[in-house]
Every structure is written in C-alpha cells, then in structure tokens.
C-alpha positions in Angstrom: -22.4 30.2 15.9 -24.0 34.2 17.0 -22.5 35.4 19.8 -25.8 35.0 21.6 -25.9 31.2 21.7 -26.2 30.1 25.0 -24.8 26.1 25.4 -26.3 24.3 28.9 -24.7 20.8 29.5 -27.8 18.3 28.9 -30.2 20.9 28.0 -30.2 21.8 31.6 -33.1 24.7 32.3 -33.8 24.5 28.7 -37.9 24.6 27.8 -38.1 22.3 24.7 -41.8 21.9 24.4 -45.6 24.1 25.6 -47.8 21.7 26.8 -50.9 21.4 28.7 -50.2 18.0 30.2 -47.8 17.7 33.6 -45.5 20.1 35.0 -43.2 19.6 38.2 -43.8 23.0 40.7 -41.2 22.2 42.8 -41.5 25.6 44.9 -45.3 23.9 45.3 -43.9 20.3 45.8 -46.8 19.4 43.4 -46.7 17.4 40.3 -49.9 19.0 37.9 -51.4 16.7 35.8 -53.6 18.6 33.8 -54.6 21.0 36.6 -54.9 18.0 38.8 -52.2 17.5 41.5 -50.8 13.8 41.5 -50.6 12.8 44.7 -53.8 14.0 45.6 -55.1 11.8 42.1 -53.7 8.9 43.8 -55.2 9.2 46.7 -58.6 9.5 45.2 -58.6 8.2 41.9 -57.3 4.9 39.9 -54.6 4.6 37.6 -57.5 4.1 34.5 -58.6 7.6 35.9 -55.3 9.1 34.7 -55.6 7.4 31.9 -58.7 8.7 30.6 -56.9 12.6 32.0 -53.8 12.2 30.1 -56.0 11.3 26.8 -59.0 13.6 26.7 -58.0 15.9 29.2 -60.9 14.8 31.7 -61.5 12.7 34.4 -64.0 10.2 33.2 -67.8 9.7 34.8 -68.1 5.9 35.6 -69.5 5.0 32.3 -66.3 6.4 30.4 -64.2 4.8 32.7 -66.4 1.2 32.2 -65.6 1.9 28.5 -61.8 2.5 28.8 -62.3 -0.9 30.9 -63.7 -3.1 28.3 -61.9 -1.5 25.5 -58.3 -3.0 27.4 -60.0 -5.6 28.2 -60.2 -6.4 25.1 -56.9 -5.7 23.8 -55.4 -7.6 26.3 -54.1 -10.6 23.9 -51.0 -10.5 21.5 -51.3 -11.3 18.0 -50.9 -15.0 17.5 -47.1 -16.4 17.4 -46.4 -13.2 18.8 -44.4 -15.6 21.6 -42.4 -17.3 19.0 -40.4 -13.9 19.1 -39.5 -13.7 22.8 -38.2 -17.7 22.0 -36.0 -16.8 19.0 -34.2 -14.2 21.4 -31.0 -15.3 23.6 -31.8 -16.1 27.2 -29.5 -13.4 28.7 -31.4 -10.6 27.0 -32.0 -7.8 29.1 -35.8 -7.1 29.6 -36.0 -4.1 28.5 -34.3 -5.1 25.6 -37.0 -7.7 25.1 -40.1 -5.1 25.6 -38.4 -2.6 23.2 -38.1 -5.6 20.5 -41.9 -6.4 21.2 -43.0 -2.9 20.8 -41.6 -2.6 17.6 -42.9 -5.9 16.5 -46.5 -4.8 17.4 -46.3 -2.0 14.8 -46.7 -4.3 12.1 -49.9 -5.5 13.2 -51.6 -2.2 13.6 -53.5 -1.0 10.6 -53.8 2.5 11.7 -49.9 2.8 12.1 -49.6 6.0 10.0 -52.6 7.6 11.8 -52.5 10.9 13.2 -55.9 12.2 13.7 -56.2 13.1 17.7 -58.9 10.1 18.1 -57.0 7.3 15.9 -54.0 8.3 18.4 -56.2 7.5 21.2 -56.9 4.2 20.0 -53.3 3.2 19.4 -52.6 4.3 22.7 -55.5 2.2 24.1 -54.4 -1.0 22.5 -50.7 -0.5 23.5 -51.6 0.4 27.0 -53.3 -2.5 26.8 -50.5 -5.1 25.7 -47.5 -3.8 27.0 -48.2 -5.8 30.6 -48.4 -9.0 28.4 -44.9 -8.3 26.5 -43.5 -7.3 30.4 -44.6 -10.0 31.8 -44.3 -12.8 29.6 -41.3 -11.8 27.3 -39.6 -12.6 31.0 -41.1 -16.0 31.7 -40.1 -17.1 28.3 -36.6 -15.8 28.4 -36.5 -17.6 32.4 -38.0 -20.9 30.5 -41.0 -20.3 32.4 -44.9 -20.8 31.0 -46.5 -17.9 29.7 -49.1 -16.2 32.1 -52.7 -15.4 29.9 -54.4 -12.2 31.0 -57.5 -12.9 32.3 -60.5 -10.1 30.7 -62.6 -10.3 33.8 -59.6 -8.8 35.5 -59.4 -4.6 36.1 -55.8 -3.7 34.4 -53.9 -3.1 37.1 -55.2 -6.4 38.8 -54.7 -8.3 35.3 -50.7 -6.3 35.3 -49.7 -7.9 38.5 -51.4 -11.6 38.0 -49.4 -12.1 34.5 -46.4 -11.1 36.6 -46.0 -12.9 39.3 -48.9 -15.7 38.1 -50.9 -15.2 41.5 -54.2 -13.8 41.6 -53.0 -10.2 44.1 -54.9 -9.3 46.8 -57.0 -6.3 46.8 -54.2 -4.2 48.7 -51.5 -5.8 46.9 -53.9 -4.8 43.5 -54.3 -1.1 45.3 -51.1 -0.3 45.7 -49.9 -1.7 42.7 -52.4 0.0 40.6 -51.0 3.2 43.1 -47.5 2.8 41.8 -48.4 3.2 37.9 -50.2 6.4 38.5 -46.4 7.6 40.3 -45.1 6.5 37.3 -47.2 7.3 34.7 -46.3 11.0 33.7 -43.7 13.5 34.9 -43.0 16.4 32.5 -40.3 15.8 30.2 -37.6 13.5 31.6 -35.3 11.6 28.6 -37.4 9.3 27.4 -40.3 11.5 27.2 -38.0 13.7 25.3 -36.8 11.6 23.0 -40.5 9.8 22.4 -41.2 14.1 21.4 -38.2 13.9 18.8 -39.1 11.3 16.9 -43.1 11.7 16.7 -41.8 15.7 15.2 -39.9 13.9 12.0 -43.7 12.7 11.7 -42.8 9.0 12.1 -45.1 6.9 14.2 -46.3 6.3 17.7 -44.6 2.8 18.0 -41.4 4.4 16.8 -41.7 6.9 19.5 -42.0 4.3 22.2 -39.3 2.3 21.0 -36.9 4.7 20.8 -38.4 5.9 24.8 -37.2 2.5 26.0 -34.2 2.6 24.8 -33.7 5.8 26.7 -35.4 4.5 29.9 -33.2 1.7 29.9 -30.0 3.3 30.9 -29.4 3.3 34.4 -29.4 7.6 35.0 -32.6 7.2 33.9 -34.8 3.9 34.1 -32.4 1.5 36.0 -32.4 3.3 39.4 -35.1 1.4 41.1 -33.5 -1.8 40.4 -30.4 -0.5 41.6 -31.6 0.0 44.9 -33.0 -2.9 45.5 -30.2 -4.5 44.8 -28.5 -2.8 47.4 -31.0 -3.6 50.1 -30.4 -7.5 49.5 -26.9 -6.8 49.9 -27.1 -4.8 52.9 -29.3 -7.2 54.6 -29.7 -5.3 57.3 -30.3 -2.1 58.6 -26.4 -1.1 60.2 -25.5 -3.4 56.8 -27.3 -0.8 55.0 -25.7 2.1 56.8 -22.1 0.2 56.5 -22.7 0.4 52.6 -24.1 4.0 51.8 -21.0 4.9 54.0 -18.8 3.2 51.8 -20.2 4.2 48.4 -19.6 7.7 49.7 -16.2 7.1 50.4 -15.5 5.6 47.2 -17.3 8.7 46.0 -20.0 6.4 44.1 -23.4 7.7 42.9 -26.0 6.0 45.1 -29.2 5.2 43.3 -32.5 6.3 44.3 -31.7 9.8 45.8 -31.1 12.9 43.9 -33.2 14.1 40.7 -32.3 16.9 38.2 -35.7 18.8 39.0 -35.9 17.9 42.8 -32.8 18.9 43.9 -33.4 20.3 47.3 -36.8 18.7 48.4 -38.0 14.7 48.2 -39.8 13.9 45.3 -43.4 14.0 46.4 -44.0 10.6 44.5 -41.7 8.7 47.0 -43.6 10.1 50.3 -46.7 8.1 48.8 -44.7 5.1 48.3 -42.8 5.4 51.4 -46.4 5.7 52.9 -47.6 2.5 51.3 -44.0 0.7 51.6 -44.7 0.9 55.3 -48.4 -0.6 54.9 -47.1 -3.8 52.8 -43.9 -4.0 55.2 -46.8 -4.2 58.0 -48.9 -6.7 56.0 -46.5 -9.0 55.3 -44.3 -8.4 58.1 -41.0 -7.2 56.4 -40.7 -4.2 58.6 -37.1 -4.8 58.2 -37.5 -3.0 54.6 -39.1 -0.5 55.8 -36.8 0.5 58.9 -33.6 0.0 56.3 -35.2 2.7 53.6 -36.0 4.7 56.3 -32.0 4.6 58.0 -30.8 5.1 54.5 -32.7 8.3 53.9 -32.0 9.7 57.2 -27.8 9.2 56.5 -28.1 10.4 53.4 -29.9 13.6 54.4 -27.8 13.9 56.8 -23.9 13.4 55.1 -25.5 14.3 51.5 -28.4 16.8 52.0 -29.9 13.9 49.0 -33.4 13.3 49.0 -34.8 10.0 48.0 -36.3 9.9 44.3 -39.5 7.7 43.8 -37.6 4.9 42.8 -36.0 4.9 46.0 -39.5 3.6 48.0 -41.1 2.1 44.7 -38.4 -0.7 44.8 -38.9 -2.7 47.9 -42.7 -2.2 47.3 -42.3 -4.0 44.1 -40.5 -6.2 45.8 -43.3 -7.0 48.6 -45.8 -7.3 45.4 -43.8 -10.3 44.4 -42.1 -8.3 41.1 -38.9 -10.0 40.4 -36.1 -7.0 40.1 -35.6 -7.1 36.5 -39.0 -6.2 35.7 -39.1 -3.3 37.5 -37.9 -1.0 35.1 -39.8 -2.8 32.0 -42.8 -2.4 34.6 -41.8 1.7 35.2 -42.1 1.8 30.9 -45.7 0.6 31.0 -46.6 2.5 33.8 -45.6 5.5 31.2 -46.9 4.3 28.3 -50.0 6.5 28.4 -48.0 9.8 29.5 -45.7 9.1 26.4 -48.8 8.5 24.2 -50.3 11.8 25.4 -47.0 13.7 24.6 -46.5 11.8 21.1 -50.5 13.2 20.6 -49.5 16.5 21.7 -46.3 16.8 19.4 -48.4 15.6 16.5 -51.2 18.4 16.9 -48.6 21.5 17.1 -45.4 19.9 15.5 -42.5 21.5 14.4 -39.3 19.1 13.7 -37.1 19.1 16.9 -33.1 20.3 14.9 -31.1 21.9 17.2 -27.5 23.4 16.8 -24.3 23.1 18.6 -21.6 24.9 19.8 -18.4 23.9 17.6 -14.9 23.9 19.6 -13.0 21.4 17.1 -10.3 23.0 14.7 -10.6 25.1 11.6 -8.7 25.3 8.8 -7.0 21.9 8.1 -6.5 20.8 4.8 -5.3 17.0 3.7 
C-alpha cells in the first residue's frame, strides 16, 4: 500500500459519507437533523414530524402530516400467513433475530422492490415504517406462545406501537413519551448499522436488504444491546446501594458497564439521555417507582465520579421502557424501528449520489512463501 495510507482501528475519525441529513456537534452538544436540533424537535414536535424531515427534508403542515397518518395507517397489517413464519421459528430465537427474518420476508411482497426513484423510496419506507411495530411486537408474542396483538387504524403510530406491545391501550403520557423515545432513536449520523445499511444500498441492491443487514449490526451488544443490558443490571441491583455495590464491582473486575460511554460523546452526556432522564423522572413520579429513578441517578453520579463516563441514551431509555410496560427483549428490536426512517433516509441518500463503498487494507501477513 503508498506510503501515505493512513490505517484508524474501526474507521475511527474517518468521514465515509456527505450528507445533508443528521450530524452530532458535540462542541454544540446538539444533534442537527436537517438544520433542526433534536432535542428541541422533541420538545415540540412528534415523532411523525421527523418522519416527514428525514424524507422530504421538511417539516410537514398539518395536512401532510394527516397524510403520512393515513398512509401508515393503512399499511399497518402484514401480508396474510405472514404469522405462520414467526411459528415455524424455534422458541429461543432471539428477537432481533426474528425482526431481521421478517424484514427480509416482507421483500417478497413488495412490487416496487427494485425501485430507486427518490419518491418510490419514500413509499417503501412508508410501508416499512409502517409494519415493522407489527413484526416487533408480535414476532415476540408468538415465539412467548402468546396471541397476536392487531393494530388498531384509528390509532396515531406511536399510540398503535405501544398497544401491539404490551396489548393495553397507553395512556396519553405513557403514548407521549413513548412517541418521545423514537424520535431519540430515530437518527444519529452514521453509527454501524447505519453504515452498513450505506454499504449495501451502494452495490445497488435494495432497501430491504439494507435494513436486514442494519439489524444484524444493531443486534450486537457494542451497538444495539446496551439498553437491555442495563436494565438488566437495575433488576439485579435492586436497590440503590445494590446498584452502587455492582458498578463498584464491574469496575474492579475491569468490566465494560453498559449505558455510559459513546465513541462520539466521549467527554459530555449524550444530549438524548438528559431528555429521557427528564421524562424517566416524570413516569417514575406517575407510577411511583422513584426507586428507578434515584438508582440511574446514583449510578451516573459514581460513574462520573470513578470513571469521568457519561451515560449514553440507552442508559435513561431503559427503565423508561420499562415503566411503559416493554418487556426487555424488545427493547432493542423496538430501538430498530425507531430507526427505520433514519436508515430509509440514508439508503435514499446513497442511492441519489452512489458510488460502491470498496475500501483497502493495510497488509501485515507474510510475503514470499511458496508451497
């Protein structure tokens, strides 16, 4: 290789795409979403909001965003015997494992698979925004035995998300902060699976194989699994000096703790988990599990403190889900169709200015042999 080549373990630093759609200012503490700053869009706005940002790079008027309403709405449903799928796989299947199986599946249904025109993209991405909740949620209550949940079309998406879930109509708040957590999720830059979604879309193959291959990538635990992780480790803690007495000992044992830390947020908390910190504390109130709240809060304050670690959104988003009633394997599976439409949008982007992704490496093997 030239002398020049410059290797960076992970593609640390390394730009691998221009785009127009999110970038992470950390010097700001601001994630951009199109010029729009995220936090502020979730204090404001709706997740169907971002939705309509991230795929025609405006917010919509009320009428668009009635459209984008009805248009999921309707899109709801899976194809017919789509179930029988979820009941031919074995029971211990992990459920990402599951949704990445079901999103390939759907690709053989859609007659515009090979499409690539900007507005045909936007229609995929409608109708898989759209159906993803209903292979979440029910791909789990048929590998846990249980009866599949219908979506309900008089119900707004987020509202719809959380009922097939959990098979309880939410309350407003619960709905609110629910729908709150999807826009944290929804798009942030380039992580892995965003990455790899960008990879496969430039060999020019299609927007379900993009997605598939995303979930795979989400699914491994440096990447998707951390929220579930943590959550994990608050039922084992049980309390809050129980929580203490374990973060101590994972540091000792020189463990990697889930839920703080990020490669782009290194020295500051990710801005995502101060908005679910702020709404953990409002469900903890509500349903009066302050004792989550008060635990999170000892863990970040040790783990400033021995560490200089900052919690990560996962960190807060885990015992919110858990308030909302999410069982713990779907949180991850739930993170995935939170960022379905920022995957879309990238796929979309790729496609308009592609160039195949084919980088090199640095060779350090031996030269020369000869059998």
């Amino acid at each position: 290789m030239p002398e020049q080549t410059v290797y960076k373990p992970g593609l640390d630093g390394v730009v691998a795409a221009v785009t127009k759609l999110s970038y992470l200012d950390v010097d700001a503490e601001e994630i951009v979403i199109r010029g729009y700053e995220l936090i502020e869009l979730a204090e404001k706005t709706q997740y169907l909001d971002l939705v309509q940002l991230l795929l025609r790079g405006e917010l919509p008027s009320n009428s668009e965003r009635s459209s984008l309403e009805m248009a999921l709405r309707t899109e709801y449903d899976l194809p017919d015997g789509f179930f029988q799928l979820f009941k031919q796989l074995p029971k211990e299947t992990h459920p990402m494992d599951a949704l990445r199986t079901g999103i390939s599946a759907l690709a053989g249904y859609d007659k515009q698979l090979e499409a690539r025109k900007e507005e045909e993209i936007s229609q995929t991405a409608v109708r898989l925004l759209a159906k993803i909740p209903n292979v979440v949620a029910n791909s789990y209550h048929i590998l846990h035995d249980e009866p599949a949940v219908d979506p309900k079309q008089e119900l707004p998406f987020s509202t719809n998300f959380l009922y097939m879930i959990t098979g309880q109509m939410p309350t407003p708040t619960d709905a609110d902060f629910f729908d709150q957590s999807l826009m944290m999720y929804s798009e942030h830059e380039m992580p892995n699976s965003t990455f790899t979604a960008r990879v496969i879309a430039s060999t020019n193959s299609d927007l379900y194989g993009a997605l598939t291959g995303a979930a795979a990538s989400l699914k491994g635990n440096l990447h998707g699994g951390a929220n579930e992780a943590v959550m994990h480790m608050l039922l084992e803690a049980k309390t809050t000096d129980g929580f203490r007495h374990l973060l101590h000992q994972k540091l000792k044992n020189k463990e990697k703790i889930m839920g703080f830390g990020h490669r782009v947020y290194m020295k500051k908390m990710d801005p995502r988990a101060t908005l679910m910190k702020k709404a953990l504390k409002c469900l903890s109130d509500d349903k009066q599990r302050g004792d989550l709240y008060e635990m999170c809060e000892a863990g970040e304050q040790l783990m400033k403190e021995e560490k200089g670690l900052y919690p990560n959104l996962d960190y807060y988003a885990a015992p919110v889900y858990y308030l909302l009633g999410i069982p713990i394997d779907l949180y991850t599976p739930v993170f995935f169709a939170a960022r379905t439409i920022g995957l879309c949008a990238h796929v979309a982007e790729q496609y308009g200015n592609n160039k195949l992704f084919r980088p090199r490496v640095l060779y350090n093997g031996p030269r020369g042999l000869h059998p």
